[in-house]
ZADREN-515532 format. One record per residue (C-alpha): residue in one letter; x, y, z. Coordinates in pm, whole numbers, plus 50000, padded with zeros to 5 digits. Layout:
// ZADREN-515532
AXYZ
...
// end
This chain:
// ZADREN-515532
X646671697750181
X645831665550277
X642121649950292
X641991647150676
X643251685650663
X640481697850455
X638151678750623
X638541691650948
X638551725850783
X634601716450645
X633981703550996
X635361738251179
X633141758350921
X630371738751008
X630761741751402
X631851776651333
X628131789551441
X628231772151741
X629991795752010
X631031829451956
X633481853552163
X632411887252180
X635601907352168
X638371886052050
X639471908451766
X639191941751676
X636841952951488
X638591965951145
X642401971551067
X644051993950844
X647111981850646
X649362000050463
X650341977250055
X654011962750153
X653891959550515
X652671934550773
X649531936050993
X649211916251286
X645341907251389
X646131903151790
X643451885951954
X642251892952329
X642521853252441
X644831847952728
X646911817352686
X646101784152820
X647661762853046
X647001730252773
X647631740852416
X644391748552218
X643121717452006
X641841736051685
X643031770151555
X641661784351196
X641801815750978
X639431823550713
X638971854950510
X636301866250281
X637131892150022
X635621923449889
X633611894349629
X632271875649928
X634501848349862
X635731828650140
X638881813950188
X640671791850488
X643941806350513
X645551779850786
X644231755551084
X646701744451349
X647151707251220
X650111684851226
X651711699051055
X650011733951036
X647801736650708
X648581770750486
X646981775550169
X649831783149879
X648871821149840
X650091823850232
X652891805450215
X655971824150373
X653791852350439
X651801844850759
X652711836751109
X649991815351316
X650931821351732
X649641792751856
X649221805352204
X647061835852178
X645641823551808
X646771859151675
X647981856251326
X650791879951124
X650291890250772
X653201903650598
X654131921550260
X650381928550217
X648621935549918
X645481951749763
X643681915849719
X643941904750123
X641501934250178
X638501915850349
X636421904550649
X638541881050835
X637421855951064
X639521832951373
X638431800951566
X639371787451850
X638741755852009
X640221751952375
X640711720152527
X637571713652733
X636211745752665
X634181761952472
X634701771352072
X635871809752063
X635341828351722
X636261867551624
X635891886551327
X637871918451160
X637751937050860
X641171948550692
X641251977050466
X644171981450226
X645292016250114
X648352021749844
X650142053949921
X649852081849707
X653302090149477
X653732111649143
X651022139549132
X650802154748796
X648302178248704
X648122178848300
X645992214048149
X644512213447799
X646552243747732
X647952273647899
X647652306547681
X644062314647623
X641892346647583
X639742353247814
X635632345447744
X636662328147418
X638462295547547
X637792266547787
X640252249647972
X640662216248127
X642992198448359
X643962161548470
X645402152348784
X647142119048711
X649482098049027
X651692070248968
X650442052449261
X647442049449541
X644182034649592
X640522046349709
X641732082149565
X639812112049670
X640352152749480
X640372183549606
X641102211649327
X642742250949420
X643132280849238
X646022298649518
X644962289049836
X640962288749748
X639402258649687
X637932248249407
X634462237049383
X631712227749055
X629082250448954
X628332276848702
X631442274448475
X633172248348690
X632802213448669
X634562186048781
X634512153448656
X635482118148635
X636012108149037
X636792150649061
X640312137448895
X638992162848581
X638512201048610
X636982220548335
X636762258348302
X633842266448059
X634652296247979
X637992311848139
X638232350048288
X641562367148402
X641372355248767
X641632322648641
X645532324948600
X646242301648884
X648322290149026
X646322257449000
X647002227849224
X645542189149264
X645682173549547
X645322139049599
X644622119449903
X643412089350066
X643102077050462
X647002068650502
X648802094950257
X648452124350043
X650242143949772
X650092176149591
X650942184249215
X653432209649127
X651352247349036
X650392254348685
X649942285348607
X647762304148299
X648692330648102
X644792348548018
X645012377247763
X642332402547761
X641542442447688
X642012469747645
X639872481347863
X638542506148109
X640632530147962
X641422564948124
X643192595247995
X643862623048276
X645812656348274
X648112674648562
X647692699148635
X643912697948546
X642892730248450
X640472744248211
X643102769948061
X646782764548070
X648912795548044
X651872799547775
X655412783247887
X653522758548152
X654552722348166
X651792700048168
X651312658048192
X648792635047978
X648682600248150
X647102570447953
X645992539548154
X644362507548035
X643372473348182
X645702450847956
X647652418747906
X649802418147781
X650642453547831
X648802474347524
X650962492947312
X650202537447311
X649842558246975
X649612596847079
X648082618846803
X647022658246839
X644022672446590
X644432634646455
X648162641246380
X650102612246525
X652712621846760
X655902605846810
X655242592047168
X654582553447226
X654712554747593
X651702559047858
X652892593947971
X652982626347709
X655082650047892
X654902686247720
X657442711747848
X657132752247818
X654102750747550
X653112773347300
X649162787147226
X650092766846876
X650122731147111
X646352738547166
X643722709447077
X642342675447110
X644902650947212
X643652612547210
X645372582747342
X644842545847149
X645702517047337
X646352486547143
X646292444747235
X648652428946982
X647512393847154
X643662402247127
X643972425846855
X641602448947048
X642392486547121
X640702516547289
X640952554247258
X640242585747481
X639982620647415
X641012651847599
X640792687047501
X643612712547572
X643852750147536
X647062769347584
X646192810447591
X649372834947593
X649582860347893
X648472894147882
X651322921647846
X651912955447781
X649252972047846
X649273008647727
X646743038447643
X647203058047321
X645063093347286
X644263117847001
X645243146347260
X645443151647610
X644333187647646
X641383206747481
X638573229947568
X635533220547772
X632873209747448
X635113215047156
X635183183447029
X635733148247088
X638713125747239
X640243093347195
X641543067547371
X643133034847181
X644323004847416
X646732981547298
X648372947447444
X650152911147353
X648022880847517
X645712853647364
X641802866247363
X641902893447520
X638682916647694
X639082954847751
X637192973247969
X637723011448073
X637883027048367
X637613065048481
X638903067348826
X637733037348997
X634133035848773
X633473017048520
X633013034148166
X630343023247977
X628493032847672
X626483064047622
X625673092447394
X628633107347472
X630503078147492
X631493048947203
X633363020647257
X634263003146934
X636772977246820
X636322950847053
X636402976847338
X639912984047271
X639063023747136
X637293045947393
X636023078547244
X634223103547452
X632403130347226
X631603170347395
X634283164747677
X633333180547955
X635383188848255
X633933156648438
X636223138048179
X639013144148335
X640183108448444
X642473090748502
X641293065348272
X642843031748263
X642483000948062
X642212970648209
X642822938948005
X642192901148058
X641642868647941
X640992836048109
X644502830948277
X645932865248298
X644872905248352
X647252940148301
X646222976448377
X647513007448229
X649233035648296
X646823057348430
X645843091448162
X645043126048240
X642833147448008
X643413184048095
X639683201147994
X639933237148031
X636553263148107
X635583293148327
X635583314548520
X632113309448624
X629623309848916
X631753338249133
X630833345849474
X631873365649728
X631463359550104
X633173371050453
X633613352550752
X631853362751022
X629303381450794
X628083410151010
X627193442250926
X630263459151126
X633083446251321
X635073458651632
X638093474951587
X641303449651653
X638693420251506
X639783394551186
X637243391950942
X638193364150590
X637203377450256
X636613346650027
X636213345349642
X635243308249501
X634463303649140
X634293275348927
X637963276948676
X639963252748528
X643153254548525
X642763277048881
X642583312148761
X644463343148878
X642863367449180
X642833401749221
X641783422949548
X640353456449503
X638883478149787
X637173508249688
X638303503049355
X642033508249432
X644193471149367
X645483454949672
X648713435749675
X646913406349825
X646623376649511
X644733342849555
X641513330849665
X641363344850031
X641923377450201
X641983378350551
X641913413050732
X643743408951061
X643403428951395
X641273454051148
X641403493051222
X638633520851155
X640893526750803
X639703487750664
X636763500050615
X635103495450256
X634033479449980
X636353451949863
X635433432249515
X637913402949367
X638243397349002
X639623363948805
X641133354248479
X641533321248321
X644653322748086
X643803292047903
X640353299647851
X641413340247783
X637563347348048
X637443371248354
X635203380748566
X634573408148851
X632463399049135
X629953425149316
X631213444049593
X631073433749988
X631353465050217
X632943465550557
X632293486150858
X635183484651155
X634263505751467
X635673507351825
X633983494552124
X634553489152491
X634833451352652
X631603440152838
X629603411152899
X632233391853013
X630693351253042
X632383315953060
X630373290952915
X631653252852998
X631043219252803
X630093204253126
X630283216153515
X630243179053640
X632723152853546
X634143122553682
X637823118953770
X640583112553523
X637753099453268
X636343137753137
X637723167652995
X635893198453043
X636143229452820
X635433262652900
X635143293052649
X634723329252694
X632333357652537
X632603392452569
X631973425552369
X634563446652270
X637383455952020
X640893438052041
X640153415152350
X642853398952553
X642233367152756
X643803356453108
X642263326453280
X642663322253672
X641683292153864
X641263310354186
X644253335654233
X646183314754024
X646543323953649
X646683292953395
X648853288453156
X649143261452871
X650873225952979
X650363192052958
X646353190453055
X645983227553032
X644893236152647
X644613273952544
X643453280752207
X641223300952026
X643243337352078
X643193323352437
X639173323052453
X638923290552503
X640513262252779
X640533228852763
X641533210853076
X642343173353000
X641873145853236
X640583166653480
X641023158053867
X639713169754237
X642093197654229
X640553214353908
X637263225354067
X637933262354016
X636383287454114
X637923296053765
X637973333953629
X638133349953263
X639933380753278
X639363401152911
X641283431552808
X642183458952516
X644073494352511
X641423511452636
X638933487152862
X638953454553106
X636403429853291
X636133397753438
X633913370353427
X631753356453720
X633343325753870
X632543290053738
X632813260953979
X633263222953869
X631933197654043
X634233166554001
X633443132054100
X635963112354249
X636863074454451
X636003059254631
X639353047654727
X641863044855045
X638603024955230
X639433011955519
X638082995055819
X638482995956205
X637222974656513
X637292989756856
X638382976157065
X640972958356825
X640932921856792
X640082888456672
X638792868156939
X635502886757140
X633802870057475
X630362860657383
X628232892957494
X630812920557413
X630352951057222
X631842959956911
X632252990256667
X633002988256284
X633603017956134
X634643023555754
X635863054755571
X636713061155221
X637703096455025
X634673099854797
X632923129754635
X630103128954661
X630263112255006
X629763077054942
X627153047055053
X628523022955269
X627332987355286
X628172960255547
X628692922755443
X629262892555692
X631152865355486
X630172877555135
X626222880555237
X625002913055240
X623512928055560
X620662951555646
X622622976655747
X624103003955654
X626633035155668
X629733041655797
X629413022856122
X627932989456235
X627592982756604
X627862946656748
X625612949857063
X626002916957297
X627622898557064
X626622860957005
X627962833256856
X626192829656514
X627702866956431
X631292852756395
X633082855856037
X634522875455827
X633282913955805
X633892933655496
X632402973155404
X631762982155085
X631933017854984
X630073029854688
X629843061954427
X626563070854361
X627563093754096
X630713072053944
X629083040753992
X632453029954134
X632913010054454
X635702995754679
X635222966654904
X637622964255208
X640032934755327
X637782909555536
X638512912755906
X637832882056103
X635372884256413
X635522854356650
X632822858556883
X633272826857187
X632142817757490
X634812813057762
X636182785557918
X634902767658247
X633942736658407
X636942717458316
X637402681058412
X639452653858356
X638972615958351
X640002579758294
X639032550958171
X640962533258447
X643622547058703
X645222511458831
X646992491758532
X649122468058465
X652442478458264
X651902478557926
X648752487557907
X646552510057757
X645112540657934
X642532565557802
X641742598957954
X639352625757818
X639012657457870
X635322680457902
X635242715757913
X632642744157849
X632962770557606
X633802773157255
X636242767057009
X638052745157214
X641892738857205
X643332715557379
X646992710757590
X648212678357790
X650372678357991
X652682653558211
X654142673058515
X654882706458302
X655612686557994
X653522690257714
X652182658557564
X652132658057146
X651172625256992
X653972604456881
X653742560056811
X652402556257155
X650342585057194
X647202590357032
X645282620857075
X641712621856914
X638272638556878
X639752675956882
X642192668457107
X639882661757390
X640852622657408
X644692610257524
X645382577857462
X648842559957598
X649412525157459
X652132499957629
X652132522957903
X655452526058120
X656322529758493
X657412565358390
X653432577058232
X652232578158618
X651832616058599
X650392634458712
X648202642058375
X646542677358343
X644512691858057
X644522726157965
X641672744257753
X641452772157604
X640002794957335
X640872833157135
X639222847157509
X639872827157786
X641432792957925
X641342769458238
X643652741558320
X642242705458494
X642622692358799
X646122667758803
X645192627258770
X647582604558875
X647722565658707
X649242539458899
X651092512558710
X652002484758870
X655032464458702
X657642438058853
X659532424259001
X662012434558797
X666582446958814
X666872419859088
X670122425259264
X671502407959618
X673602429159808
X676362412060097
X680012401660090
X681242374659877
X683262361760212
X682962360460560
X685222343860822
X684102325461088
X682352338561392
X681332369761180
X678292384461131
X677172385560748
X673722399960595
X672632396360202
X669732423060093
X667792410259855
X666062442159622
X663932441659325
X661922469459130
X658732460459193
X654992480359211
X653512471859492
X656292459759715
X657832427759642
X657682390259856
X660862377359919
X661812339459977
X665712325059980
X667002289759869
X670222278460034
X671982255859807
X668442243759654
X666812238859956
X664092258660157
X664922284660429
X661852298160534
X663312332360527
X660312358260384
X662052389860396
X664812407260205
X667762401360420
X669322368760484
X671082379360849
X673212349960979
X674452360161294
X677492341861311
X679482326661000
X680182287461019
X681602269060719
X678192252160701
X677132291660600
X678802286960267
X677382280059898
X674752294359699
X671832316959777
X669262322159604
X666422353759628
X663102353159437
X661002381859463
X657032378659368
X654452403259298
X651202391459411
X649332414559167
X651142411658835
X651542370558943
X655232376258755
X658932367159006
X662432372758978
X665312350659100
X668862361159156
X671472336659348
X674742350159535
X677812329059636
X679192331960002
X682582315660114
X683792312460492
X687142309960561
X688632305260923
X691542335861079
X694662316560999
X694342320960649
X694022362260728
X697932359160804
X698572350960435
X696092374660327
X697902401460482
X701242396060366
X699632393360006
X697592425260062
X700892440360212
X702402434159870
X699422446659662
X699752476859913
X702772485559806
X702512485259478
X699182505159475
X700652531559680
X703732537859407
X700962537059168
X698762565159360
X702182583359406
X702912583059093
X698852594958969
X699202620059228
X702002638559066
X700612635258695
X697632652858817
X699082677459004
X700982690158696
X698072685058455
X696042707958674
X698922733358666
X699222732758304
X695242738158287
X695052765758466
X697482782358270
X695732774558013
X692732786658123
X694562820358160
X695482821057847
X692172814057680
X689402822657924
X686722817157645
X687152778957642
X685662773458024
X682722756858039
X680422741058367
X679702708158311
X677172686858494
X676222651858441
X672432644658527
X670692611058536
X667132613158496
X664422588358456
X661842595058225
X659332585257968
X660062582757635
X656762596857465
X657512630757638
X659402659557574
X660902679157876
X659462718557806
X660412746957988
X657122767557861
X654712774958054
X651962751358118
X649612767757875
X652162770457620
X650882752457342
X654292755857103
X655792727557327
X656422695657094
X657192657457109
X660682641857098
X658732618156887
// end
């Protein structure tokens, strides 16, 4: 650098206070080490080149340094050489292959020709990029609580580093047992746990690049612990031949190692299960589990207690003797089994034996000895056995105690001091015996055949009488005994006293049965029952029993009232009972109700008679309801008197058993009570309309319940897309109404009692001109008279004016009469028809040619020629029709069936109505629509 260079550069600096640009460069850049940064100022280029252009820069040491000033040639300190480019036009200046050491403020001045000094300033950060992320740990198998750990993120390259640590995905932050140190490139673990495994991760970054290290992971050791012993099934008592599970689980790592041992015997088993399969009672005891670290030389142990018990089997009862003499000694009863632990207990019938003087119950409860048996020791005693898994009964044993005879009686049945002759009487010995003992009959001393316990004397004669004794004998026991004597006394006697007593003389219907028996005096009776004349005999709800003294009738009904009869009998004597007479409650049913006069629909002021009936015993209660509400009134009739309105609905009787509590409600009849029809009138909203319009007529009537009819001549009107009918009925409503909808329109009401049809109302629609045609010849010769009509549909009557050939004619009717043809006649005509109401015209034109005579001539001879031929042609139709008509009727004679009449008629109509052939008050007619 030359002297003059360097001191212009002192003479810049100096100025360089002097003017300032606000704006000129950024304020900071951010370069990346090895590449080029370009500070771009905001000057716009001159039309003269600038006189002075310098960079400066002062570094992160406040030293500054003048990198270049636009000289002759330019002046560039050495550490810049090759690696800057000055642009001389805008002052911007490129820095390339950058390094850490350019980092600083820089500064640019400019000084324009004849302007003034311009001056920027930008700060340029350098940043290194981040390579080669290691992340070094202290070590990598530790125990856990008993080792720190630290790691060292180291990086081959980068600048202004900053360090985020992560265990997984979590971030790592200091406190407690954490710190980080040394710029947070060091992380220390104080005191490591087992979720400190990792994977660990550093990662590095700074503003223009970042970079992670590759995971590190660490292999913690610790336990056992927590450690848990469980049993399936899990039972209290396992039974003999089950399979049962020990499970052993430990928090571990690595993985502890098992030791099984059983009463402190080791078992060979190693694993974390102990599977035992069909034990024994012998397999009983205290099973423990030890769980062993071989990396933290720890280990752990749990208990568990198991007890195996056999089932119980084979149950059976053992005794000294099974039969013996009531108190002769004592008996007993041993009860054996197989089964771990068992309980006994005894059982005589369903009761529990227990002890008592009489009773000892020794070895363990498995001997039962009864001392004195008595003959409430019979049994059958069982012994039940159990333990805590298992029970087993016995066979069930009988002790056979023998004693008696004892306590003798003897009774007869009826006991009365005589008995008529053809009567049963039951002799009947009881004494206590066991085994039964052995009977023996004796009247008047003398033995009867008769043996056992009973002796029944049957349709007894005056030669039963006596006195009859029984005596017993207990073979086992070797004991009889005789009991005292019980005298009977048979004589004869006539019947008498003849009465039916009954279980109940009233009864309801198919729910009661009634029984009825009979007493009388008198030897050997005979019964016959009679229900009126009619004798009874036993069926399916006729019962006779008791020697025929008694009848039952089952499910008794209206036709068993009686009177009924008890005719008793013997050899010698009759009589008969007075007669009984049931009273049996019944319905009510078959209820029914009837209007007179018979209808549905009553004039408002009419009479009318309700009458219900029902078959009931007793007679039953009627009661009247008008749509489910109960009325006043009441009995078999209800009378309507001048009927109103308010007393239409639904009538219903109710008939009701006092006695049965039953009732029956009838069917509702339906009473329309309405006042008739009058006073009916029809109206419009308007009667003169345009086409298309809209017309609305309603309809007023008297009366009540109104229905409603329209109709259109003696068509019935139904609503359809142009026909609306509303409120009831009573409104019509014809949209885009037609020439055809004139009428006339009459409205017919009517109710259930009367009806009364309108007076007719006609519309007029006015429409048009419309369908214009022009009637006339298409040629006229001349001399001739020629007329064209002119017509048009058209409400009210169309004005006519003609055009002839565009121009004027003054003719205002509807025929154009020329009264004699001149070729002047010819050309175009043209009619248009106007209705002065609707404002709307038609237009039709018609052509007219006049020819003169001489050209008639050739017309002849051409319509000679045409003549002709039409006349073959008609010949020739003539004869085809003759013979098809031939052939017709003979087939008409053939088949008479297939004539028909046929007739073709053209009628216009609207569309929103349907032609009817009902009557006008028909109201089943319906729309085509």
């Amino acid at each position: 650098m030359t002297m003059i260079s360097v001191l212009l550069l002192m003479i810049l600096g100096a100025l360089s206070g002097s003017s300032h640009a606000a704006g000129v460069l950024p304020d900071s850049l951010l370069a990346i080490a090895g590449e080029t940064v370009t500070f771009s100022t905001t000057v716009t280029p001159p039309t003269t080149p600038f006189l002075v252009i310098t960079w400066s820069v002062k570094d992160i040491h406040g030293v500054v340094t003048n990198i270049i000033a636009s000289t002759s040639p330019n002046t560039t300190l050495p550490q810049y050489q090759d690696r800057i480019t000055l642009f001389p036009h805008t002052g911007s200046l490129e820095l390339r292959n950058v390094s850490l050491r350019d980092a600083g403020e820089f500064t640019v001045t400019i000084i324009p020709n004849a302007e003034a000094q311009q001056r920027g300033n930008c700060k340029l950060d350098v940043y290194e990029p981040i390579s080669g992320v290691v992340l070094i740990p202290s070590g990598t198998d530790l125990l856990e609580s008993n080792n720190p750990v630290s790691m060292s993120c180291a990086l081959t390259s980068g600048s202004r580093l900053s360090f985020r640590w992560l265990n997984g995905s979590a971030e790592i932050t200091a406190g407690g047992r954490v710190k980080i140190t040394e710029g947070g490139s060091k992380l220390t673990l104080t005191r490591v746990t087992r979720y400190d495994q990792g994977p660990f991760r550093c990662h590095v970054f700074n503003v223009i690049s970042n970079g992670t290290s590759d995971p590190v992971d660490l292999y913690i050791s610790y336990g056992p612990e927590n450690i848990r012993l469980t049993t399936w099934p899990s039972l209290e008592y396992y039974l003999e031949g089950s399979d049962i599970d020990l499970s052993c689980s430990v928090g571990s790592r690595p993985p502890a190692v098992f030791q099984w041992s059983l009463n402190g015997d080791p078992l060979a088993a190693s694993e974390p299960e102990l599977r035992l399969r069909n034990v024994l009672d012998s397999q009983s005891g205290t099973y423990r589990c030890q769980a062993f670290n071989n990396k933290t030389m720890k280990s752990k142990n749990r208990r568990s207690t198991i007890t195996i018990l056999a089932p119980v089997s084979k149950v059976e009862v053992k005794t000294n003797s099974t039969e013996m003499l009531e108190y002769s000694g004592p008996v007993t009863l041993s009860c054996s089994s197989t089964g771990t632990s068992p309980s006994f207990r005894w059982l005589n019938g369903s009761s529990e034996v227990t002890e008592s003087e009489r009773v000892q119950l020794t070895e363990g409860g498995a001997k039962l000895t009864v001392v004195n048996v008595t003959r409430y020791d019979l049994g059958p005693f069982r012994c039940h056995v159990s333990n805590v898994i298992s029970n087993g009964t016995s066979d069930p044993v009988v002790l056979s105690v023998y004693f008696g005879p004892e306590n003798m009686k003897l009774t007869s049945s009826p006991s009365q001091e005589s008995y008529d002759e053809g009567s049963d009487v039951d002799l009947i010995c009881s004494v206590a015996s066991g085994p039964p003992p052995q009977f023996r009959w004796f009247r008047n001393g003398d033995r009867l055949s008769h043996a056992g316990p009973q002796l029944k004397l049957v349709n007894m004669h005056l030669h039963h009488s006596g006195n009859y004794s029984c005596q017993v004998l207990n073979d086992k026991t070797g004991r009889n005994v005789t009991s005292e004597p019980v005298a009977v006394s048979v004589k004869r006697s006539e019947i008498s006293k003849v009465v039916i007593s009954a279980s109940s003389t009233d009864v309801e219907e198919l729910t009661n049965w009634v029984r009825l028996s009979c007493s009388s005096a008198g030897s050997f009776p005979s019964f016959v029952w009679r229900n009126g004349s009619s004798e009874l005999a036993a069926g399916d709800r006729v019962q006779i029993d008791g020697k025929g003294a008694v009848l039952t009738v089952l499910n008794v009904s209206r036709y068993d009232e009686g009177p009924y009869t008890c005719h008793v009998f013997n050899n010698f004597s009759n009589a008969t009972s007075p007669p009984l007479k049931l009273a049996v409650s019944y319905g009510p049913e078959s209820v029914d109700l009837r209007l007179f006069p018979p209808g549905e629909y009553f004039e408002k002021g009419s009479n009318i008679s309700l009458s219900c009936s029902a078959a009931c015993r007793p007679p039953a209660l009627f009661r009247w309801f008008l749509n489910g509400v109960l009325l006043s009134r009441s009995g078999p009739a209800l009378n309507l008197v001048n009927v109103r309105e308010n007393q239409s609905g639904n009538y219903s009787c109710r008939a009701l058993n006092s006695k049965t509590a039953k009732y029956q409600t009838t069917q509702p009849s339906a009473i329309f009570v309405q006042s008739p029809v009058s006073d009916v009138t029809l109206s419009s909203n308007l009667t003169v309309m345009f086409e298309f319009g809209s017309a609305t007529m309603s309809c007023s009537s008297s009366g009540s319940a109104l229905s409603f009819l329209w109709l259109n001549g003696s068509s019935a009107v139904t609503a359809g897309h142009r026909v609306r009918l509303t409120d009831g009925g009573a409104t019509l409503t014809v949209v885009n109404v037609t020439r055809y909808d004139q009428g006339p329109f009459s409205c017919n009401v009517s109710n259930g009692v009367s009806g009364q049809l309108s007076r007719p109302l006609h519309l007029f629609v006015q429409y048009g001109p419309d369908s214009l045609t022009i009637e006339g010849p298409d040629s006229v010769y001349v001399g001739r008279h020629a007329t064209l009509l002119c017509s048009a549909s058209s409400v009210p009557t169309a004005r006519f004016s003609w055009l002839f050939n565009g121009n004027p004619t003054g003719v205002r009717a509807a025929a154009y009469v020329i009264a004699s043809s001149q070729h002047r006649h010819a050309g175009e005509y043209v009619c248009t028809a106007r209705n002065a109401v609707t404002g709307q015209s038609a237009t039709g034109s018609h052509q007219l040619a006049v020819s003169d005579m001489s050209d008639c001539w050739a017309s002849i001879g051409i319509a000679a020629a045409v003549t002709a031929v039409c006349l073959i042609i008609i010949a020739v139709a003539i004869g085809l029709i003759a013979f098809g008509l031939k052939r017709r009727k003979r087939h008409s004679r053939i088949y008479p069936t297939l004539k028909r009449g046929r007739k073709s008629v053209r009628v216009n109509h609207s569309d929103m109505y349907k032609i009817s052939t009902r009557a006008p008050n028909d109201r089943s007619a319906s729309a085509l629509e």
